[in-house]
Structures are given as structure tokens and as C-alpha cells.
C-alpha positions as CSV (number, residue, x, y, z in Angstrom):
1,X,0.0,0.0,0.0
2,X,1.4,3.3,-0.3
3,X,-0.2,6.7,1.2
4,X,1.0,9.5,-0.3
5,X,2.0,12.9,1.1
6,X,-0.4,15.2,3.1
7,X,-3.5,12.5,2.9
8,X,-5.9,11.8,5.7
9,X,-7.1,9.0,6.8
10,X,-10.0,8.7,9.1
11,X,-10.3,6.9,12.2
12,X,-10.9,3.4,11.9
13,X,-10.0,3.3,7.8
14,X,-8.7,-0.4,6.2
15,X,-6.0,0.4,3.7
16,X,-5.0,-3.1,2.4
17,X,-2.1,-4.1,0.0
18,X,-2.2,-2.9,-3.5
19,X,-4.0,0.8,-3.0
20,X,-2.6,3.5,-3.5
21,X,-4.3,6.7,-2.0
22,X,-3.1,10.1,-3.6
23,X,-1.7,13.1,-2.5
24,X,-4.0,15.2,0.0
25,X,-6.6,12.6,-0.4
26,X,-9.3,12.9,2.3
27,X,-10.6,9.2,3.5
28,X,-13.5,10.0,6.5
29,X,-14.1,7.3,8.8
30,X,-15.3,4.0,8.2
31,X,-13.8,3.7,5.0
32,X,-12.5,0.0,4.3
33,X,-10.2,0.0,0.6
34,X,-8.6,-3.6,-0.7
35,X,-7.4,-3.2,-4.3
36,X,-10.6,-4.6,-5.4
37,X,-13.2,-2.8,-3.7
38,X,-14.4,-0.1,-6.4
39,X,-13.6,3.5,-5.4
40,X,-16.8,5.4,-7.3
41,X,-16.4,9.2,-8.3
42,X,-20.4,10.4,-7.8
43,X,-19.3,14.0,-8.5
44,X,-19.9,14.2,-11.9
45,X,-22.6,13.4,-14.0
46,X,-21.2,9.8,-14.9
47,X,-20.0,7.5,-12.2
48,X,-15.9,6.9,-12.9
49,X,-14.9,3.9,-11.2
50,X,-11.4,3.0,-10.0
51,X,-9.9,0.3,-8.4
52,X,-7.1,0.1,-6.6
53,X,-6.5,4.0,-6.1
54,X,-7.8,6.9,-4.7
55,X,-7.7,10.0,-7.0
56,X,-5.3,13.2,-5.0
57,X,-7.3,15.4,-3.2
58,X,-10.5,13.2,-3.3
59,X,-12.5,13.3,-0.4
60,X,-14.0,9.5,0.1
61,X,-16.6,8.1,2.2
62,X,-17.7,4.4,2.9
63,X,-20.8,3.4,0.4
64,X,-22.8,0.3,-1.1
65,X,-24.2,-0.7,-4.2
66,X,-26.4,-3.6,-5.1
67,X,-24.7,-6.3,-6.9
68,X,-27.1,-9.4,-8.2
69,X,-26.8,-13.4,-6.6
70,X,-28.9,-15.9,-8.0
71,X,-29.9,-16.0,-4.0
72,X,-30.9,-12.2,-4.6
73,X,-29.9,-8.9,-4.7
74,X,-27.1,-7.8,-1.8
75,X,-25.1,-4.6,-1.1
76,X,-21.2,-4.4,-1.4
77,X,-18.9,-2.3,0.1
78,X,-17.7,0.2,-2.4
79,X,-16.0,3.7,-1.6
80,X,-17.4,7.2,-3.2
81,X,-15.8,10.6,-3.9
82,X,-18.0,13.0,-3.0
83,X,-16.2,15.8,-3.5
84,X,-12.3,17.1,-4.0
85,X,-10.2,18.8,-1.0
86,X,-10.4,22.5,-0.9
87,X,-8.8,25.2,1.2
88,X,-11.4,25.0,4.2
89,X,-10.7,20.9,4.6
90,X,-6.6,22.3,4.8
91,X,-7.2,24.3,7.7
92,X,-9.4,21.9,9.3
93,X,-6.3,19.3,8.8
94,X,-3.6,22.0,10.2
95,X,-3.6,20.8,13.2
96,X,-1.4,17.7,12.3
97,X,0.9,19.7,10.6
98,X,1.5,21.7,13.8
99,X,1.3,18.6,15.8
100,X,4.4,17.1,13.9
101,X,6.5,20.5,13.3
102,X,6.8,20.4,16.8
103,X,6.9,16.7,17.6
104,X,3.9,16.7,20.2
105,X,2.5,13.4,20.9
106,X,-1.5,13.4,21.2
């Protein structure tokens, strides 16, 4: 897995072998990615699925989708964007920045 510089990750996230989450990427809690669990961009007017990656400066939440059984219909974890990291999440985030230029333990 690799996380790449200035991303968040929310409390209790699963990042598993072979994702790669993108610079300044925002993950909020809950969010559980293997390199097979689709990562769905909802922004636009198309869904744009990924696998295996987070987009930089994404800003992901957990989500479901229906997939078919022959037993039935059943939700599966997926992952959406719903947005893209602005200036206010930045400031929000400061506070590990300060936290590590001054190595302060929490």
C-alpha cells in the first residue's frame, strides 16, 4: 500500500495491500479499501470507477451498491468521492501539521 504525502485518513479506515491513496486525499471514517473494492467518483454526472486507487485530493466516504446473486440482490462495500479537497478541509487538517513540526505526541 502506499499513502502519499499530506492525505488523511480517518479513524478506523482499512487500507489493504495494493492501494494507493493520492496526495492530500481525504478518507472519513469507516472507509475500508482492498485493491478490489471499487472506489466510485459520484461528483460528476457519470459514475468513474477506480480500483485500486484513490484520486489526489479526493475526499472519500464508505458506500454500497447492489450487486445481483442468483440467491438475490445484496449490497457491497464500495468507496465514493464525493467531492475534492479545498482550502477549508486544509485548515481543518492543520492541526497535524503543527502537531508534527513540533513533535507533540497526542
Amino acid at each position: 500500500m502506499i499513502v502519499e504525502d499530506g492525505a488523511f485518513l480517518g479513524s478506523r479506515c482499512i487500507v489493504t495491500e495494493g492501494v494507493r491513496i493520492g496526495a492530500g486525499a481525504v478518507l472519513s471514517a469507516n472507509v475500508s479499501l482492498t485493491a478490489s473494492v471499487p472506489v466510485i467518483d459520484v461528483t460528476g454526472p457519470d459514475p468513474v470507477e477506480y480500483r485500486g486507487e484513490v484520486p489526489s485530493r479526493a475526499v472519500v466516504v464508505p458506500g454500497t451498491r447492489p450487486r445481483d446473486f442468483p440467491a438475490g440482490t445484496y449490497q457491497l462495500s464500495c468507496a465514493l468521492i464525493v467531492g475534492w479537497r479545498e482550502a477549508s478541509h486544509d485548515l481543518r487538517l492543520s492541526l497535524n501539521d503543527v502537531l508534527r513540526e513540533f513533535e507533540l505526541a497526542v
